[in-house]
N, C-alpha and C positions, 0 to 999 in steps of 0.2 A: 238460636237458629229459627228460622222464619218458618212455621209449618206448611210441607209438601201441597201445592194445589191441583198438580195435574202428576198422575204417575203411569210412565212411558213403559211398560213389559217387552221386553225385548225378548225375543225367541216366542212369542204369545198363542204358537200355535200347538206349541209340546204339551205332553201331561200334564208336565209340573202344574203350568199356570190353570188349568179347566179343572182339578183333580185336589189341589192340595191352597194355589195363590189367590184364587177369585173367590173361594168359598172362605178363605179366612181373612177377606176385605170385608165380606159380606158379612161375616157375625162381628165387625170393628164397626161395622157403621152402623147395625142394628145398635152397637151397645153407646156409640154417641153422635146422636140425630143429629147434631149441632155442625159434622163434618160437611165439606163440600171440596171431594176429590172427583176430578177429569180419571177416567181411567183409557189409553192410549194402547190397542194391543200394536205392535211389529214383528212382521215375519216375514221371509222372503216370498213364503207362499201369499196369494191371494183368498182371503177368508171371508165369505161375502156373510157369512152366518154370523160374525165377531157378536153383536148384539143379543143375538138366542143364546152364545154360549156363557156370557156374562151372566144371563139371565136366570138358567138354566142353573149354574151355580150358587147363585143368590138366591133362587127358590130351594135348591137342596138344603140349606142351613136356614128356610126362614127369614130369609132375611129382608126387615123392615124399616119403615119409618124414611120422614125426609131425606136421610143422607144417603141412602141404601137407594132410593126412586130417584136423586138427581145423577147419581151415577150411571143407574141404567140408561137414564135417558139422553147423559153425553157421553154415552162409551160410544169410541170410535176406533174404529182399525185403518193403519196406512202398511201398505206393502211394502214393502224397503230392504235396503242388504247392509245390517250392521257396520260392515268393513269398508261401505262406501261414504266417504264425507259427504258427499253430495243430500245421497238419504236421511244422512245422519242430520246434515244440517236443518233441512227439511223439517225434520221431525220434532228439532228444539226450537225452531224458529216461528212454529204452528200451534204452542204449547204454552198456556198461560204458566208463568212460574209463581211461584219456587219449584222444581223438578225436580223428579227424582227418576231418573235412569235405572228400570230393574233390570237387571244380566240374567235372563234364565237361560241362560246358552250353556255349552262347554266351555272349558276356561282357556282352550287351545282360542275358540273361537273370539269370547271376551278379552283376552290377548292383543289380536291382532284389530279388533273396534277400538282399545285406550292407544293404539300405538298411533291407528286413525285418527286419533280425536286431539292427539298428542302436538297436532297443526293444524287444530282449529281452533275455531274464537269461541271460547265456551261461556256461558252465562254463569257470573260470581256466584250467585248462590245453589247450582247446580250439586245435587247432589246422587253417587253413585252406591246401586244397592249390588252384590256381587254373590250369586247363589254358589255355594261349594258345588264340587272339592272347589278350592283356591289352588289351579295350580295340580300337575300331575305326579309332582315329586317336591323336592325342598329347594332344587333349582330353582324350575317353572313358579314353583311359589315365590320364591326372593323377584323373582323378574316382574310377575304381575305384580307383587305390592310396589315395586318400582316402577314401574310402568304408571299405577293409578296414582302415587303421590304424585307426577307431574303435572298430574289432571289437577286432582282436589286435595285440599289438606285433610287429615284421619278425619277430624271431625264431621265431615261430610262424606265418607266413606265408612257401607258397612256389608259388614260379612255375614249371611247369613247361614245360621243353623239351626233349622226352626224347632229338633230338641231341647234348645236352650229355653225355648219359650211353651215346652209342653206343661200345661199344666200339673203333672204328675212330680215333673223336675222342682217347679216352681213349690208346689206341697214341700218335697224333702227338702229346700232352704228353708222353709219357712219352721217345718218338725225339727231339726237342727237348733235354729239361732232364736228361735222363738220362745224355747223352754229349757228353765235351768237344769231339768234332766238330762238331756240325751248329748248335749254339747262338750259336758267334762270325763264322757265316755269315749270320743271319737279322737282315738290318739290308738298309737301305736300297743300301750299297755294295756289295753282292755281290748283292743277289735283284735280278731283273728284273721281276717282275709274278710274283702269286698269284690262283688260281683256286680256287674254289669251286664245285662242278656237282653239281644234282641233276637228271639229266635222267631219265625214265621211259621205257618203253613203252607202260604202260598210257593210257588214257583216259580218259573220264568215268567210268565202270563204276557207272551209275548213281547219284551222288549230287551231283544236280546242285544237288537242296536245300541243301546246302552249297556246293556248288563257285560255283554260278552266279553267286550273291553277293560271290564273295570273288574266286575268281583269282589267278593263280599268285604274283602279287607280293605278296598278302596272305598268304598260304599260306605261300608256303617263304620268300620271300627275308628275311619283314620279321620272322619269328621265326629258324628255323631255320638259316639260311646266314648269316645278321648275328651268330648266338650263336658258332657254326664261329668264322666270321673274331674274333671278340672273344678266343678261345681260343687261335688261333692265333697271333695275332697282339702277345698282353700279353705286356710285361714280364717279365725273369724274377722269379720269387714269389721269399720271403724263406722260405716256409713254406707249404704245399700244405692248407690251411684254409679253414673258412668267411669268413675275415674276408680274406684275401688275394686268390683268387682272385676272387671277385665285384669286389674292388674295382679291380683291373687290369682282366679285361673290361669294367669300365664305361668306364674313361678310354678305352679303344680306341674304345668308340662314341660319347666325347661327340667325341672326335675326329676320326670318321668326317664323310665328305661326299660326292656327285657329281664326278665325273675334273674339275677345272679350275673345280668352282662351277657348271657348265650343266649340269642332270638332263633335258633334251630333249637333249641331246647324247651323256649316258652312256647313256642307257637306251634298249633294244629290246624291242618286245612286240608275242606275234603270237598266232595263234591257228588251229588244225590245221582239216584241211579234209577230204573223203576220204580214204583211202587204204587200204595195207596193211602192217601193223606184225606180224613173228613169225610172217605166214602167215594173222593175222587181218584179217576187213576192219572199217575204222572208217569209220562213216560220218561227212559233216560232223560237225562239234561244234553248229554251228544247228540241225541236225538229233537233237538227239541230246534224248531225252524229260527234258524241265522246264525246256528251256536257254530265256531270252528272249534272244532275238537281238540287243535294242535294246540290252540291258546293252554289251553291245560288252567282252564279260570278253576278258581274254588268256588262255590257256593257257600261253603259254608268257612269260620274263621274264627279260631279260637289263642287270644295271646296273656300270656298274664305278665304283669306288668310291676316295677317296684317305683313307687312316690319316693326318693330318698331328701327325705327332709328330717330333722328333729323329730317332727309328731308320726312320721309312717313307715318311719325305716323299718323295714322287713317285714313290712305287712305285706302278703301278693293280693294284687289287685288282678281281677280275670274278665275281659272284656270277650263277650262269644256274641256273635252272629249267625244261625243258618235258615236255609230258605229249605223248604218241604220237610220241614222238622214236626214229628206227632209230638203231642202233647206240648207247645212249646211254651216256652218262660219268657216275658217279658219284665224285666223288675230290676231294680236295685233290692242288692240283700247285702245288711252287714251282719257278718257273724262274730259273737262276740266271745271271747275267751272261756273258757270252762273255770270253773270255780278253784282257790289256788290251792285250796287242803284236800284231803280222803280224810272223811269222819266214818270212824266204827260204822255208825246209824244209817250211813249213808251210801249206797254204790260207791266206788270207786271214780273219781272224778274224770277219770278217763272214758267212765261208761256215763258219766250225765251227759244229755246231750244240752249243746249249747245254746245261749240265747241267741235271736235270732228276728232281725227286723228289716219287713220287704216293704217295697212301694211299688207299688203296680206300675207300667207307663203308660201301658192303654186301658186296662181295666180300673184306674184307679185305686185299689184297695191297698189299703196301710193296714199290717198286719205284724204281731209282734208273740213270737212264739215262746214259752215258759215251762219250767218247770215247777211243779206243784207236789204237795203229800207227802210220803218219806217212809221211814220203818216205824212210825208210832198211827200211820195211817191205813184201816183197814183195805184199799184202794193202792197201796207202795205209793211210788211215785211215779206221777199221772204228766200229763204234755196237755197245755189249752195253748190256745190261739185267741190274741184280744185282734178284733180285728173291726174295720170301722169303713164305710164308702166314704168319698169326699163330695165333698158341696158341688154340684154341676159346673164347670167352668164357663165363665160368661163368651170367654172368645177360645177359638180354636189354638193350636200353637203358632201356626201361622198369623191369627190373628194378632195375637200378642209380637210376634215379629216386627209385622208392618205398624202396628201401632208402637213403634220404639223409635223405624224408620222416620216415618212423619211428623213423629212429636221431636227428631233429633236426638233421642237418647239410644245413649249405644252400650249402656247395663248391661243388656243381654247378646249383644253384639260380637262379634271375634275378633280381637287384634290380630294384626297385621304378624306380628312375631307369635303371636298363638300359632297361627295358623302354618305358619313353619316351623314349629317344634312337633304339631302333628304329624305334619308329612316327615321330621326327623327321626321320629320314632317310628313310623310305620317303614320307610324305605331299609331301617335294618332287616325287618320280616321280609320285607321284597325280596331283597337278596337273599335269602336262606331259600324264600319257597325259590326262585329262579335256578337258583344254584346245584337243586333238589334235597338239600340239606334238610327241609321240611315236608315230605313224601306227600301227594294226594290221595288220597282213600276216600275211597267208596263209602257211601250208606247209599240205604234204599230211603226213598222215599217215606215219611208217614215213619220214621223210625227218630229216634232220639241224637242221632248225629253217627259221625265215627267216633270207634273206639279208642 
C-alpha cells in the first residue's frame, strides 16, 4: 500500500482529536522527519482556530523537525456534514492522495457517512480509519463492517484501539516472546488467574455527553481491556505481522466467555457517589451536569472472563474498570500458581504467597514479586519485589496507531470479526446488568470500588 499523504479527521472538533489524535501525530513526525502528511480537520462546526490547535498539540509533546513544521504549516480545516455527499465529496476531491479518512465520530454517526459514501465515486486507494466502539452492540457491529467492506477491502480498513499500541502493552509482548523464561510458564498449569485493571481517579470531568450513554463497560472493558487480554493472551506468533497477530487475538476472543457461562454471576457494576479522590471533592455522579439518573450507567465495571482454549481453560481472567477510584491499579498482573508440595521446612504452601508479575500501563513499571529465605533463614521467609522502569517510548500510543495507519500495516489493528466477538461477549453483561440480574451499588468516591 502506497503511504497516506493527506489525513482527513472527521469529527476534528471533539476531544479525541485535540487531546489524545494531534499529539500522537505529533511525536510520529518528530520521530521520522522524512514524513510529509496534509493534515485535514472536519466538523460540522466552524473552527476558525483549527491551526492553534494543531499547534498547541504539537508544542505539548515537542514536537519537531521538518515533518512536524510542514504539517503545521498545511493544516487546514473545511466545515462540512459527514452524512452529506456533497461535503464529503468536497473534501476527497481537495485532498492530495493516498487518504486516509479518520472517523473520530460515533459509530451511529460513521454508519450513516459509509452508507453515504456507499454511492459515490471513491478514489482506489482511499483508505478508512474507524475510531471504537465499532458499532453499539454485535448487530450494529456486523452492519458497520458490512457497510465499510463495500467501501474498501480489510486491507485498507482499520480499527482503532490505541491500547493496542500503548507502549506498556507493546513491553508485555515483547517480556513474553522475547525470553525463554516467562513464555513456557504462561499456560493454564502454572498461571493462577490474570488481571486486567484500568482503574481511574478521575470522574465525569464533564463529558457526560458521551459518558452518560455509554458506561464503563462500554468504554473500557468491551474495546480496550478485551484487545489487552486478546494480546496477552494469543499464541505464540510464527511472525510478528499483519496477518499473524490479528489472527491469534481473534481466536482468543472467539474463545472468550463469562467465569462458568453465568455473566450475572461474573460481572460487578457500580457507580460512585460523593466523595473525595486526591484531595478533590466529587460530587455524586447523579449529580453531576448532563447525567440522567434513570439511565442507571455504572461507572465502574468489573467482569471475569474464561479463555477456553487448551492453554487457559479454567484460568479466570478479571477485566475491572472504575472512575473515582483511591488508590487505583492500572496493570496487567499474572498470578502464578503456589508451589505444588508442603515441605516440613517450609509454611504450608497454602500460606506462601504467590509469584506474581505486573506491567504498569501508564506508569510503566515491570515488577515481579518473590519469595525468598525459609526456616534455616534467620529473617523466615521474606517477599522482594525486582522491579525495573522502561526505556522512555519514542511515540505516544496513538502515535504508534497512526503510524501502522500510514505505513498500511494492521499488526496492531482490530479485525473486523474481533471487533464482534467483543461486543459478543460484552452484550451477555448488558443483559444481566439491564435485566437487573447484576445490582448497581454504590461507592463513594476516593474509595476502592463496591464491595
Amino acid at each position: 500500500m502506497t503511504p497516506i499523504r493527506t489525513l482527513i479527521i472527521l469529527g476534528a472538533t471533539g476531544d479525541l482529536t485535540s487531546r489524545l489524535l494531534l499529539p500522537g501525530l505529533g511525536t510520529l513526525l518528530s520521530s521520522q522527519p522524512e514524513l510529509r502528511i496534509d493534515v485535514v480537520g472536519s466538523s460540522r462546526e466552524p473552527a476558525d482556530g483549527w491551526e492553534r490547535v494543531v499547534a498547541e498539540a504539537f508544542d505539548g509533546v515537542g514536537a519537531s523537525g521538518p515533518a512536524a513544521a510542514h504539517t503545521r504549516e498545511t493544516a487546514r480545516y473545511v466545515a462540512g456534514d459527514v452524512t452529506d455527499a456533497g461535503d464529503l465529496a468536497a473534501l476527497l476531491d481537495d485532498a492530495e492522495g493516498p487518504v486516509c479518512l479518520y472517523f473520530a465520530l460515533p459509530p451511529a454517526v460513521t454508519a450513516r457517512a459509509c452508507e453515504v459514501m456507499a454511492d459515490m465515486d471513491l478514489p482506489d486507494d482511499l483508505v478508512l480509519a474507524l475510531e471504537k466502539p465499532i458499532g453499539s452492540d454485535t448487530a450494529t457491529a456486523r452492519e458497520l463492517n458490512r457497510l465499510v467492506g463495500r467501501l474498501v477491502p480489510e486491507e485498507r480498513t482499520f480499527r482503532v484501539d490505541h491500547f493496542l499500541g500503548m507502549p506498556a502493552v507493546l513491553n508485555f509482548v515483547g517480556l513474553r516472546f522475547a525470553n525463554r523464561l516467562l513464555e513456557p510458564l504462561m499456560n493454564r498449569e502454572h498461571v493462577e488467574s490474570v488481571e486486567i485493571v484500568f482503574d481511574e481517579t478521575l470522574g465525569l470531568e464533564g463529558r457526560a455527553g458521551f459518558y452518560d450513554s455509554t458506561g464503563a463497560l462500554r468504554d473500557m472493558l468491551q474495546s480496550h481491556l478485551l484487545q489487552v487480554m486478546a494480546l496477552v493472551m494469543m499464541e505464540p506468533p510464527s511472525s510478528f505481522d499483519q496477518v499473524e497477530i490479528p489472527t491469534l487475538t481473534s481466536h482468543v476472543l472467539r474463545a472468550a466467555k463469562p467465569w462458568h457461562g453465568d455473566p450475572a454471576r461474573a460481572a460487578v457494576r457500580g457507580r460512585y457517589t460523593a466523595g473525595t479522590v486526591d484531595g478533590r471533592e466529587l460530587p455524586d455522579y447523579t449529580a453531576e451536569e448532563g447525567v440522567d439518573p434513570s439511565r442507571g450507567t455504572e461507572t465502574f465495571a468489573q467482569v471475569v472472563l474464561e479463555v477456553d482454549t487448551w492453554r487457559w481453560n479454567g484460568v479466570p481472567v478479571t477485566l475491572r474498570s472504575g472512575k473515582a477510584v483511591g488508590n487505583p491499579r492500572q496493570e496487567i498482573a499474572i498470578t502464578f500458581r503456589r508451589p505444588p508440595h508442603d515441605y516440613e521446612q517450609l509454611p504450608r504452601s497454602g500460606d506462601v504467597a504467590p509469584t506474581v508479575l505486573r506491567m504498569g500501563l501508564e506508569e510503566e513499571q515491570l515488577s515481579l514479586e518473590l519469595n525468598v529465605g525459609g526456616p534455616f533463614d534467620s529473617r523466615g521467609m521474606t517477599r522482594v519485589t525486582l522491579s525495573s522502569g522502561m526505556a522512555r517510548p519514542g511515540l505516544t500510543a496513538y502515535g504508534s496507531v497512526l503510524r501502522g495507519i500510514l505505513e498500511g500495516d494492521h499488526t496492531f489493528s482490530v479485525r473486523g470479526d474481533a471487533a464482534e466477538q467483543g461486543w459478543r461477549i460484552v452484550d451477555e453483561v448488558l443483559a444481566a446488568f439491564e435485566d437487573g440480574r447484576v445490582p448497581l451499588l454504590d461507592y463513594p468516591a476516593g474509595s476502592s470500588g463496591p464491595a
